[in-house]
PyMOL Python script that loads the backbone (N, CA, C, O; Angstrom):
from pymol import cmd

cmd.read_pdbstr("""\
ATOM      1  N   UNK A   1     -14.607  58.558 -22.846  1.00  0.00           N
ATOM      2  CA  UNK A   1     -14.376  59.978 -22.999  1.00  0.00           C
ATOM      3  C   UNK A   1     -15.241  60.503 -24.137  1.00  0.00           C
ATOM      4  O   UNK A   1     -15.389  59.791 -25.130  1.00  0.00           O
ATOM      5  N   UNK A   2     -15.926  61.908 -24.050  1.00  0.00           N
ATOM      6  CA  UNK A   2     -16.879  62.719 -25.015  1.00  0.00           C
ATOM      7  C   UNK A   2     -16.037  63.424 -26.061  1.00  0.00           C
ATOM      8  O   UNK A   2     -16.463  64.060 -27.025  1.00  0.00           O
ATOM      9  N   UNK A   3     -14.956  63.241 -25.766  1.00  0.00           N
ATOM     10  CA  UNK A   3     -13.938  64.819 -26.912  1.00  0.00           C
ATOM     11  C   UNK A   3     -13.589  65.264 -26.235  1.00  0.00           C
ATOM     12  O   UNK A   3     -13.395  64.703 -25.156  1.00  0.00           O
ATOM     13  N   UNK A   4     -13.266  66.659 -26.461  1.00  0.00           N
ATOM     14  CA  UNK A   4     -12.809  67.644 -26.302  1.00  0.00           C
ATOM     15  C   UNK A   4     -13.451  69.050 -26.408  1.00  0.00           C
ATOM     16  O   UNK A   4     -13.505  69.462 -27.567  1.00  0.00           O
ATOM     17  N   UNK A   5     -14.042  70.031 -25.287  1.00  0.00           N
ATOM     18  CA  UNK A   5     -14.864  70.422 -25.776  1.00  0.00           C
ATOM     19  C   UNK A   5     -13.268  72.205 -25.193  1.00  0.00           C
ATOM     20  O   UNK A   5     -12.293  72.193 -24.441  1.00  0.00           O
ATOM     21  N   UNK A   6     -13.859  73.259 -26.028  1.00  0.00           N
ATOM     22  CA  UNK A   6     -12.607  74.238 -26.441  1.00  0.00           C
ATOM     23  C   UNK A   6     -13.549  75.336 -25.450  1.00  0.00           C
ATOM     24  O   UNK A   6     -14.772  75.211 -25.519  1.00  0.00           O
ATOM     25  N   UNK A   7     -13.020  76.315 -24.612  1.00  0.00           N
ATOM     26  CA  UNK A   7     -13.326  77.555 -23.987  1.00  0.00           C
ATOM     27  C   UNK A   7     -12.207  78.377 -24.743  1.00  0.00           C
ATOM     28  O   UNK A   7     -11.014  78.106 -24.878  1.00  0.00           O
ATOM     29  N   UNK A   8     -12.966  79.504 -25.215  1.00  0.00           N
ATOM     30  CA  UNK A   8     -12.038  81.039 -25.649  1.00  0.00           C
ATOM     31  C   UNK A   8     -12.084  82.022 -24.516  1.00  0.00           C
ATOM     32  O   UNK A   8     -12.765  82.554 -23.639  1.00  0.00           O
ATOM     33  N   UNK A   9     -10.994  81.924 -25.064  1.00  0.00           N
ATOM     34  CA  UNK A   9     -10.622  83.069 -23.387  1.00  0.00           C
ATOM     35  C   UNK A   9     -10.987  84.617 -24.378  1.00  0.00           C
ATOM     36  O   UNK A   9     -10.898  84.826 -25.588  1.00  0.00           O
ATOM     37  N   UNK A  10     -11.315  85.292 -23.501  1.00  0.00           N
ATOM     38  CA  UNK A  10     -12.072  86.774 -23.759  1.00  0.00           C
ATOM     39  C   UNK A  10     -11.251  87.864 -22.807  1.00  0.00           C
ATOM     40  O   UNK A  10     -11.506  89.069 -22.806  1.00  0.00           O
ATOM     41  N   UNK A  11     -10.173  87.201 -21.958  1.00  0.00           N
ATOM     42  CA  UNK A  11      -9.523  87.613 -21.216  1.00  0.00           C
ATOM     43  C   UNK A  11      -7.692  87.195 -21.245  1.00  0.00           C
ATOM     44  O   UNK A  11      -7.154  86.577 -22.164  1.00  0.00           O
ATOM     45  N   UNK A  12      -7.305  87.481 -20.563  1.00  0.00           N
ATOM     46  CA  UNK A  12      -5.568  86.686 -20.549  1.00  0.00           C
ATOM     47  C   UNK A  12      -5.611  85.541 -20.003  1.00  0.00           C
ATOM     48  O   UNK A  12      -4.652  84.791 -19.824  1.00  0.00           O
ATOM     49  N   UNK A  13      -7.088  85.296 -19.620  1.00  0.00           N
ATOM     50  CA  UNK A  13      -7.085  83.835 -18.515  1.00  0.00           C
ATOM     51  C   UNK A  13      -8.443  83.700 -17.977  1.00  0.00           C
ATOM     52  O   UNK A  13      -9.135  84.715 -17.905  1.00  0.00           O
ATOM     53  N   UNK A  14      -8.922  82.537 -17.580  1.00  0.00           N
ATOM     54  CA  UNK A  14      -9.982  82.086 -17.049  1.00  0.00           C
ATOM     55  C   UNK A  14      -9.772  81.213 -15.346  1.00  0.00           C
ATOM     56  O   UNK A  14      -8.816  80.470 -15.124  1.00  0.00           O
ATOM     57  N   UNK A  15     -10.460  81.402 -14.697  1.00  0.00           N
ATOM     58  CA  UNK A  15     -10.488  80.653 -13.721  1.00  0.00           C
ATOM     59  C   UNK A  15     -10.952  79.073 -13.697  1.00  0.00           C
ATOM     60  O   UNK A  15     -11.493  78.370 -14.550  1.00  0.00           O
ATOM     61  N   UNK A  16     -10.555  78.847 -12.497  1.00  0.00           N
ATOM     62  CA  UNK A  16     -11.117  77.018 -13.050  1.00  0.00           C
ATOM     63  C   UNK A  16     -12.566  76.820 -12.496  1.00  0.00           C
ATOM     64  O   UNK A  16     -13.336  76.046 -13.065  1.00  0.00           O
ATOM     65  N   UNK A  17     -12.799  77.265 -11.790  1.00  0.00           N
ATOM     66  CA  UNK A  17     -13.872  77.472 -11.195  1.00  0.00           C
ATOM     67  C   UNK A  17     -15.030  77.763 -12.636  1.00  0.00           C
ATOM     68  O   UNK A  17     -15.892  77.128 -13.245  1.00  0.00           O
ATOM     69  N   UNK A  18     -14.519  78.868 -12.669  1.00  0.00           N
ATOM     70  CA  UNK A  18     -15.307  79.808 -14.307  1.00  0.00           C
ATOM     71  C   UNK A  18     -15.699  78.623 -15.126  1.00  0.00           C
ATOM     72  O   UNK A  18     -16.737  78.014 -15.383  1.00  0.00           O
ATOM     73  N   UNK A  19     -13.768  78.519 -15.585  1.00  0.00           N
ATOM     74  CA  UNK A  19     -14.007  77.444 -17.120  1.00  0.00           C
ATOM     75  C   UNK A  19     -15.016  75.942 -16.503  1.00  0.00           C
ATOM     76  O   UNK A  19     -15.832  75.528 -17.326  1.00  0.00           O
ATOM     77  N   UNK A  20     -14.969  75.355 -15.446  1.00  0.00           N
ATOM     78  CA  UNK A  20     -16.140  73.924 -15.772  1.00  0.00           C
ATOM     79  C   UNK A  20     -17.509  74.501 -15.682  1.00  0.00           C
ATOM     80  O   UNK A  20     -18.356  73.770 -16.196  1.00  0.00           O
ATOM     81  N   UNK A  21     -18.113  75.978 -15.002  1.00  0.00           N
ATOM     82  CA  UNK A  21     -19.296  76.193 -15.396  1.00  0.00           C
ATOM     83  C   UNK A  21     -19.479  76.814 -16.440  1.00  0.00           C
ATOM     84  O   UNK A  21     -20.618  77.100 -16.809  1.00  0.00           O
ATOM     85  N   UNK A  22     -18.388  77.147 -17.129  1.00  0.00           N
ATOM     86  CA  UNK A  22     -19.009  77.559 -18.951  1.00  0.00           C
ATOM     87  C   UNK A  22     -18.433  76.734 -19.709  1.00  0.00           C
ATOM     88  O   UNK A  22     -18.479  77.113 -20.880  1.00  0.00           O
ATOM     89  N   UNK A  23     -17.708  75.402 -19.508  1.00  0.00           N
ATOM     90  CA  UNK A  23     -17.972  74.427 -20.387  1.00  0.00           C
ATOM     91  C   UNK A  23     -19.426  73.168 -20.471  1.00  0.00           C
ATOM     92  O   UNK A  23     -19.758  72.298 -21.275  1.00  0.00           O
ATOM     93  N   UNK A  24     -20.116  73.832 -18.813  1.00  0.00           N
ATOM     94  CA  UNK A  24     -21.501  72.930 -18.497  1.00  0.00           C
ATOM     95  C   UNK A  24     -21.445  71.822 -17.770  1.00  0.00           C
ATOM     96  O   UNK A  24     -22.434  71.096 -17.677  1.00  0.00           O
ATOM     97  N   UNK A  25     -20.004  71.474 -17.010  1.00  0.00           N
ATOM     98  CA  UNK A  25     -19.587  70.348 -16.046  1.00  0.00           C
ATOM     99  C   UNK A  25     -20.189  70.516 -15.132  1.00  0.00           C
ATOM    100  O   UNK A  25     -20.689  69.499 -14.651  1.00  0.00           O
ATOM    101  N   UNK A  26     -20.394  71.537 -14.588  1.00  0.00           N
ATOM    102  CA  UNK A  26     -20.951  71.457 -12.972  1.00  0.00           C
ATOM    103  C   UNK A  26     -21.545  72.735 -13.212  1.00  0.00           C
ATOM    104  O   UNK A  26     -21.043  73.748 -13.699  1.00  0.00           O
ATOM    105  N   UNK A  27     -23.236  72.417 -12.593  1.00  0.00           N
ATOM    106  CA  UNK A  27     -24.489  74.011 -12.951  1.00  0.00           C
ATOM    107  C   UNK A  27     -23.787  75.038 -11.711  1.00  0.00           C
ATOM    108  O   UNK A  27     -23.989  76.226 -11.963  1.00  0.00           O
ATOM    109  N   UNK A  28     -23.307  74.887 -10.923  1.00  0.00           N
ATOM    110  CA  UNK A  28     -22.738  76.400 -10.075  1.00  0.00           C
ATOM    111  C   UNK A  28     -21.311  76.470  -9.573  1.00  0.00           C
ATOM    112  O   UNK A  28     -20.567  75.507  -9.390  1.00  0.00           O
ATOM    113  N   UNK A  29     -21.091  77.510  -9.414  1.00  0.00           N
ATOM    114  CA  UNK A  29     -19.755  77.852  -8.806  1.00  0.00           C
ATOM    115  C   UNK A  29     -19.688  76.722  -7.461  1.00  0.00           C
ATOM    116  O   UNK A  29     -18.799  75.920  -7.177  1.00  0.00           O
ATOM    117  N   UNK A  30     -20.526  76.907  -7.020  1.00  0.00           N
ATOM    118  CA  UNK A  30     -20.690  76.074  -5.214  1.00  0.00           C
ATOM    119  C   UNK A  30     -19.840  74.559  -5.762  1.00  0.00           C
ATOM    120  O   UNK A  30     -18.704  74.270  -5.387  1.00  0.00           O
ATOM    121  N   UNK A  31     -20.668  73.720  -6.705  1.00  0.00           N
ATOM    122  CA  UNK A  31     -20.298  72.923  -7.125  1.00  0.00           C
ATOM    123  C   UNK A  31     -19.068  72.545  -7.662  1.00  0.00           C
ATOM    124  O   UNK A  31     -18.474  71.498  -7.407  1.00  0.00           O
ATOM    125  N   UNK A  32     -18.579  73.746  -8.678  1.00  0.00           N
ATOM    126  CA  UNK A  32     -17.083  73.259  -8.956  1.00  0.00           C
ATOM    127  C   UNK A  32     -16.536  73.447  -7.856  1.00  0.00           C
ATOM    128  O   UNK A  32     -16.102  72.320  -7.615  1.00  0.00           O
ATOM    129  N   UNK A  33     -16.142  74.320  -6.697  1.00  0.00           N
ATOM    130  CA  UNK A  33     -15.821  74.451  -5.575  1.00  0.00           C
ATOM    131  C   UNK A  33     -15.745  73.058  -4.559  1.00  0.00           C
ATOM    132  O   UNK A  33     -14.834  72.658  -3.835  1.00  0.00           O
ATOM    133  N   UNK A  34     -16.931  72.578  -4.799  1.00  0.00           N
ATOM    134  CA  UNK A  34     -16.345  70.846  -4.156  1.00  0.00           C
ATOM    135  C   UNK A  34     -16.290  69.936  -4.968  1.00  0.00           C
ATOM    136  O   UNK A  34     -16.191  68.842  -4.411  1.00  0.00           O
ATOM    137  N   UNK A  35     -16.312  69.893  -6.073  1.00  0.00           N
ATOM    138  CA  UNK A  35     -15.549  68.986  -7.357  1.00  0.00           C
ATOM    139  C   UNK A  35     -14.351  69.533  -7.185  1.00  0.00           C
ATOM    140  O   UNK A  35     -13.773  68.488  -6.884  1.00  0.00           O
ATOM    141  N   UNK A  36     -13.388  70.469  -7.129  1.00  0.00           N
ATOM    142  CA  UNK A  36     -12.235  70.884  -7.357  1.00  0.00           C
ATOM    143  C   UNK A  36     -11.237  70.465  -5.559  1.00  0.00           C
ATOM    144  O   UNK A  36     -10.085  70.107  -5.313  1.00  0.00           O
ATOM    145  N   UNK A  37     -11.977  70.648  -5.038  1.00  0.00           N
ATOM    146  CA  UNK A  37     -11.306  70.573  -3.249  1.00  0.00           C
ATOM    147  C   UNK A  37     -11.531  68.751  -3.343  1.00  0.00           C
ATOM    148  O   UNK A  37     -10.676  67.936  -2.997  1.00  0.00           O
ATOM    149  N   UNK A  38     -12.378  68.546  -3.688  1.00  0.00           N
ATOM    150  CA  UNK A  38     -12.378  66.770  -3.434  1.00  0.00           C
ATOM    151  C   UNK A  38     -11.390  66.010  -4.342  1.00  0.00           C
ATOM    152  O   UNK A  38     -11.180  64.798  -4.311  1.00  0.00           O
ATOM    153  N   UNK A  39     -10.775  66.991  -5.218  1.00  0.00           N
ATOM    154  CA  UNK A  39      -9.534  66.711  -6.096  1.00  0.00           C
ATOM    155  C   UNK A  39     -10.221  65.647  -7.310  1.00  0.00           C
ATOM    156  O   UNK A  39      -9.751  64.569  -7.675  1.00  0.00           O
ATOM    157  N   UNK A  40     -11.088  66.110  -7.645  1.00  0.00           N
ATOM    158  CA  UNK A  40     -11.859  65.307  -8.711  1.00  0.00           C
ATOM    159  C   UNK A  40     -11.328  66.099 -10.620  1.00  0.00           C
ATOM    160  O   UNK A  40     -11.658  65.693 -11.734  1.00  0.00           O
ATOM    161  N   UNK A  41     -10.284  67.499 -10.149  1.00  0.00           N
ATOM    162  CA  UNK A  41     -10.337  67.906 -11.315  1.00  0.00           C
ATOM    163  C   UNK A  41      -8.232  68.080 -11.486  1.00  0.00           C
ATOM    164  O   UNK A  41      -7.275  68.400 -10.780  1.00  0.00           O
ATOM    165  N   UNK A  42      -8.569  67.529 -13.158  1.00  0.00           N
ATOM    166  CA  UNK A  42      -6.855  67.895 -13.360  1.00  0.00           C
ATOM    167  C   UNK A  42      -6.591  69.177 -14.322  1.00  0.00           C
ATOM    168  O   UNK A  42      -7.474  69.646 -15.039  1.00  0.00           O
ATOM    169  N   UNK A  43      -5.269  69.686 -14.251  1.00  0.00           N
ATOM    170  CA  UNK A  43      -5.072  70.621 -15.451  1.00  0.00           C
ATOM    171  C   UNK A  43      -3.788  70.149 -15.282  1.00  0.00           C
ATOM    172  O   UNK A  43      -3.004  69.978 -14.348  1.00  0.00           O
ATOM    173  N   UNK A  44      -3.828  69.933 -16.919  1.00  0.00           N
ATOM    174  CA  UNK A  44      -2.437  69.529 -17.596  1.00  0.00           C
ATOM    175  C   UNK A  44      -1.683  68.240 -16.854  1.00  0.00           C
ATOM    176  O   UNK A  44      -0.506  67.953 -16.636  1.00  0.00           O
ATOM    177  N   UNK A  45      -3.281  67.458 -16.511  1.00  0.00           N
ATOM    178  CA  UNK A  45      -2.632  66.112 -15.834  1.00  0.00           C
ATOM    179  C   UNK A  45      -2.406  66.194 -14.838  1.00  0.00           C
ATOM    180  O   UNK A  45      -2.286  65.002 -14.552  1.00  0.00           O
ATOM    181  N   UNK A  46      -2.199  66.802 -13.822  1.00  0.00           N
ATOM    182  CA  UNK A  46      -2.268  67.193 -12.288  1.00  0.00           C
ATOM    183  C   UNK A  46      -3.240  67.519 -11.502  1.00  0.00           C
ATOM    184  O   UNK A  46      -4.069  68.412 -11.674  1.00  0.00           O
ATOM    185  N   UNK A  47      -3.101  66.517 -10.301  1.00  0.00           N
ATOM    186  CA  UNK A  47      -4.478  67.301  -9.660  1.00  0.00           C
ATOM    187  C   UNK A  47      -4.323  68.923  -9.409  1.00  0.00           C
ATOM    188  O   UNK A  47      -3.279  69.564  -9.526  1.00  0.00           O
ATOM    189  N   UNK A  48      -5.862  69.525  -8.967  1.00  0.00           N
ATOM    190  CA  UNK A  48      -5.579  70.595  -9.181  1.00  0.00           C
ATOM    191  C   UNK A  48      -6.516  71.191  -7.824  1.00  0.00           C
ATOM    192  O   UNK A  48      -7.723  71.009  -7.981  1.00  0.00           O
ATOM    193  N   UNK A  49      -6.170  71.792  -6.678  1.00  0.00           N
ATOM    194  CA  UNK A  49      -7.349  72.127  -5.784  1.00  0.00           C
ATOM    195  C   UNK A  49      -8.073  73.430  -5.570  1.00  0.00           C
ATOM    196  O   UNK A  49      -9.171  73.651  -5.060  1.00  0.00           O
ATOM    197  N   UNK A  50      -6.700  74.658  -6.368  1.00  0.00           N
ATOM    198  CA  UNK A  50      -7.524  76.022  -6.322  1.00  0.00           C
ATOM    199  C   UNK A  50      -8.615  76.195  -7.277  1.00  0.00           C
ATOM    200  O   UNK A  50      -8.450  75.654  -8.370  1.00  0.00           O
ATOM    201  N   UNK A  51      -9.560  76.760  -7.104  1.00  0.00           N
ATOM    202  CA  UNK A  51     -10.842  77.279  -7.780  1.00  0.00           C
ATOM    203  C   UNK A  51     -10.280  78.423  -8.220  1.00  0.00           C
ATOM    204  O   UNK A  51     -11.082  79.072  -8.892  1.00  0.00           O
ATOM    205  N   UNK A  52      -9.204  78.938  -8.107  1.00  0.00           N
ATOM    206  CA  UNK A  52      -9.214  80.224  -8.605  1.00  0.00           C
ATOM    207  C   UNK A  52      -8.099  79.953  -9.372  1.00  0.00           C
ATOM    208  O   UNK A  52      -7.576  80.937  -9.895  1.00  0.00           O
ATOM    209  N   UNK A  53      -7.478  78.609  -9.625  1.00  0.00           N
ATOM    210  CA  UNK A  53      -5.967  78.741 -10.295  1.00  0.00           C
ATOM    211  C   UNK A  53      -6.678  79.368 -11.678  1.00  0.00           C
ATOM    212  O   UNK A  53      -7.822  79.214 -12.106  1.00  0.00           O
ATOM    213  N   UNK A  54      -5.339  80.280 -12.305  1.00  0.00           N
ATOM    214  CA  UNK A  54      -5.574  80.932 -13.458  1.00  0.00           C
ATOM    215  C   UNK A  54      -4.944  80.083 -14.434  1.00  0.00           C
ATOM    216  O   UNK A  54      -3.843  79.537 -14.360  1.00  0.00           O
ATOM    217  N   UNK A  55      -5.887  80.043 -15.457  1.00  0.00           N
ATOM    218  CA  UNK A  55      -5.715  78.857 -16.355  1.00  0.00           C
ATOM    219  C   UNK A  55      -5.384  79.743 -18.570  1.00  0.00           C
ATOM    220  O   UNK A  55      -6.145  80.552 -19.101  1.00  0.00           O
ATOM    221  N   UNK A  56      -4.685  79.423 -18.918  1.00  0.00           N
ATOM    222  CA  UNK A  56      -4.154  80.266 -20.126  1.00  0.00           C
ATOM    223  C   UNK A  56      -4.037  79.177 -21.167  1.00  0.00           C
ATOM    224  O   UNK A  56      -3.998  77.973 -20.914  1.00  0.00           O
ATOM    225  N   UNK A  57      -3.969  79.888 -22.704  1.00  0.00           N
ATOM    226  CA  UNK A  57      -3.867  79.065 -23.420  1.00  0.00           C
ATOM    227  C   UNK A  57      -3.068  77.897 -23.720  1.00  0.00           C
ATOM    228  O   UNK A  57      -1.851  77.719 -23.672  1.00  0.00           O
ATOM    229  N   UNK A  58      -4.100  77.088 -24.065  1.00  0.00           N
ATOM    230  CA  UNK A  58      -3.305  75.491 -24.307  1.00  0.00           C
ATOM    231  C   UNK A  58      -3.340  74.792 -23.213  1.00  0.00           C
ATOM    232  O   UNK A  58      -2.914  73.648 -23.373  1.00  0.00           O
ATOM    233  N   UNK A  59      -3.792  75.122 -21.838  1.00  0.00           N
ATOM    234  CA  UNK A  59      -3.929  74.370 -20.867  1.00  0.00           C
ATOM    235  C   UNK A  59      -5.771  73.583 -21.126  1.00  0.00           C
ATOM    236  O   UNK A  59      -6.870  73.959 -21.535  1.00  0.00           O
ATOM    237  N   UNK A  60      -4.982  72.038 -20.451  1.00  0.00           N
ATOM    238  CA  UNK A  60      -6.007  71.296 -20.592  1.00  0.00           C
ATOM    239  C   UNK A  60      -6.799  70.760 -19.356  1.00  0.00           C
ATOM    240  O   UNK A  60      -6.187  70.182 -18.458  1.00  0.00           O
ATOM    241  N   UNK A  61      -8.543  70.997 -19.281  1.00  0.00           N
ATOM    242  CA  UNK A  61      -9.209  70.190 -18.107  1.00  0.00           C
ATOM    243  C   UNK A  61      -9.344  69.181 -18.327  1.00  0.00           C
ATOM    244  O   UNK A  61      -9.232  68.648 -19.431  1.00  0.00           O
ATOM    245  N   UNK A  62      -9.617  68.689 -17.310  1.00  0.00           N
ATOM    246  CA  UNK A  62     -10.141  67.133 -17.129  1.00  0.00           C
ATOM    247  C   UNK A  62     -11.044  66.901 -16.094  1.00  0.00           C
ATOM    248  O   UNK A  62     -10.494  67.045 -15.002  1.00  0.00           O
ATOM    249  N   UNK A  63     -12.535  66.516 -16.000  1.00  0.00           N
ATOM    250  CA  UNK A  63     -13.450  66.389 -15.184  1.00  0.00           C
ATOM    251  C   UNK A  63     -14.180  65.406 -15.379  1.00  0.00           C
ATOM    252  O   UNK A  63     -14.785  65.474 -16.448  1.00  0.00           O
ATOM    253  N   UNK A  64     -14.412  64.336 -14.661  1.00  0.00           N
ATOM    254  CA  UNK A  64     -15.292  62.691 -15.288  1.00  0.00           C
ATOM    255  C   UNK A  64     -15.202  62.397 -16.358  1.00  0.00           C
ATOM    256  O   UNK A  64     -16.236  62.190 -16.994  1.00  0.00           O
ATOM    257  N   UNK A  65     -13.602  62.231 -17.136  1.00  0.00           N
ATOM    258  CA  UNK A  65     -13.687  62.365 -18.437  1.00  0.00           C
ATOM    259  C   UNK A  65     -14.093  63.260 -19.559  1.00  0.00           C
ATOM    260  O   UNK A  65     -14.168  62.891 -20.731  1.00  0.00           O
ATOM    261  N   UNK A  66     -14.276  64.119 -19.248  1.00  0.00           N
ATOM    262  CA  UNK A  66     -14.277  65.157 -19.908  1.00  0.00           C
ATOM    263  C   UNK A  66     -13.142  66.083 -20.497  1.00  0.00           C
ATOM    264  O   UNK A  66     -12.318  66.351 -19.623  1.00  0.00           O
ATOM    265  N   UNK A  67     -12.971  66.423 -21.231  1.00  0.00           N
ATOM    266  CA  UNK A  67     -12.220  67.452 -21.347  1.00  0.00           C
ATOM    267  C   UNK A  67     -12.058  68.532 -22.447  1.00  0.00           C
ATOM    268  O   UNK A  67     -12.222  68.501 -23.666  1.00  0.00           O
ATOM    269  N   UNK A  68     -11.549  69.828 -21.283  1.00  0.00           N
ATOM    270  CA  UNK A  68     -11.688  70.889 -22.215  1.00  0.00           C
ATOM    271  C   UNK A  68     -10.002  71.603 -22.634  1.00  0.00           C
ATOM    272  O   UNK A  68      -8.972  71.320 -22.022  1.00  0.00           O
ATOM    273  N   UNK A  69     -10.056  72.130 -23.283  1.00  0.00           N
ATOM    274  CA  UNK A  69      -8.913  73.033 -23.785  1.00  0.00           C
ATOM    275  C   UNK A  69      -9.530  74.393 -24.181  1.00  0.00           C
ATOM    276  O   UNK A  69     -10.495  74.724 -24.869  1.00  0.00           O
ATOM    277  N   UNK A  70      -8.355  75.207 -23.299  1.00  0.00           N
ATOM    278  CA  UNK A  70      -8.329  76.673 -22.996  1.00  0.00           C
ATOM    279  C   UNK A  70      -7.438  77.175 -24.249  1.00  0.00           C
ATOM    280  O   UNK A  70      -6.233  76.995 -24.427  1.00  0.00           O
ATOM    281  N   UNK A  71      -8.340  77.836 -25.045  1.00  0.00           N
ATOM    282  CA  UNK A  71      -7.736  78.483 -26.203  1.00  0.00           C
ATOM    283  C   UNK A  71      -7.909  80.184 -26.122  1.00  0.00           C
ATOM    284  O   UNK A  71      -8.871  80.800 -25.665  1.00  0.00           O
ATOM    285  N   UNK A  72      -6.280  80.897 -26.899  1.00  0.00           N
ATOM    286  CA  UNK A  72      -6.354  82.068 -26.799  1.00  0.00           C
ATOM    287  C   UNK A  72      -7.190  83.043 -27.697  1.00  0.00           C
ATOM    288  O   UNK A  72      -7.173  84.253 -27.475  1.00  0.00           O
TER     289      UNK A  72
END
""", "prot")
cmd.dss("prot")
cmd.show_as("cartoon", "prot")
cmd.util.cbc("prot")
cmd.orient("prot")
């Protein structure tokens, strides 16, 4: 595992889709879109399959070891 890398929300919430291409996991939407359906991504430890689940502070990703935390 790399750390922990932190997204600020600028909003009440981020998408999941959004948050792995602005933490730099995957270069396009297309991509998180089948990283996320192939169930390759968790939040808060669960798989997770919507691209659009809305994601709020203190919730945590997880992508090939990676992970980010959604701060308010």
């Amino acid at each position: 595992m790399k750390g922990l890398e932190t997204i600020k929300l600028r909003e009440d919430y981020i998408k999941l889709g959004q948050a792995l291409k602005a933490a730099g996991l995957v270069p396009s939407g297309l991509d998180a879109k089948i990283v996320i359906q192939e169930g390759l991504v968790t939040v808060n430890g669960n798989v997770e399959l919507q691209r659009g689940k809305k994601l709020y502070d203190g919730d945590i990703v997880e992508f090939e070891g990676e992970k980010i935390q959604i701060i308010g």
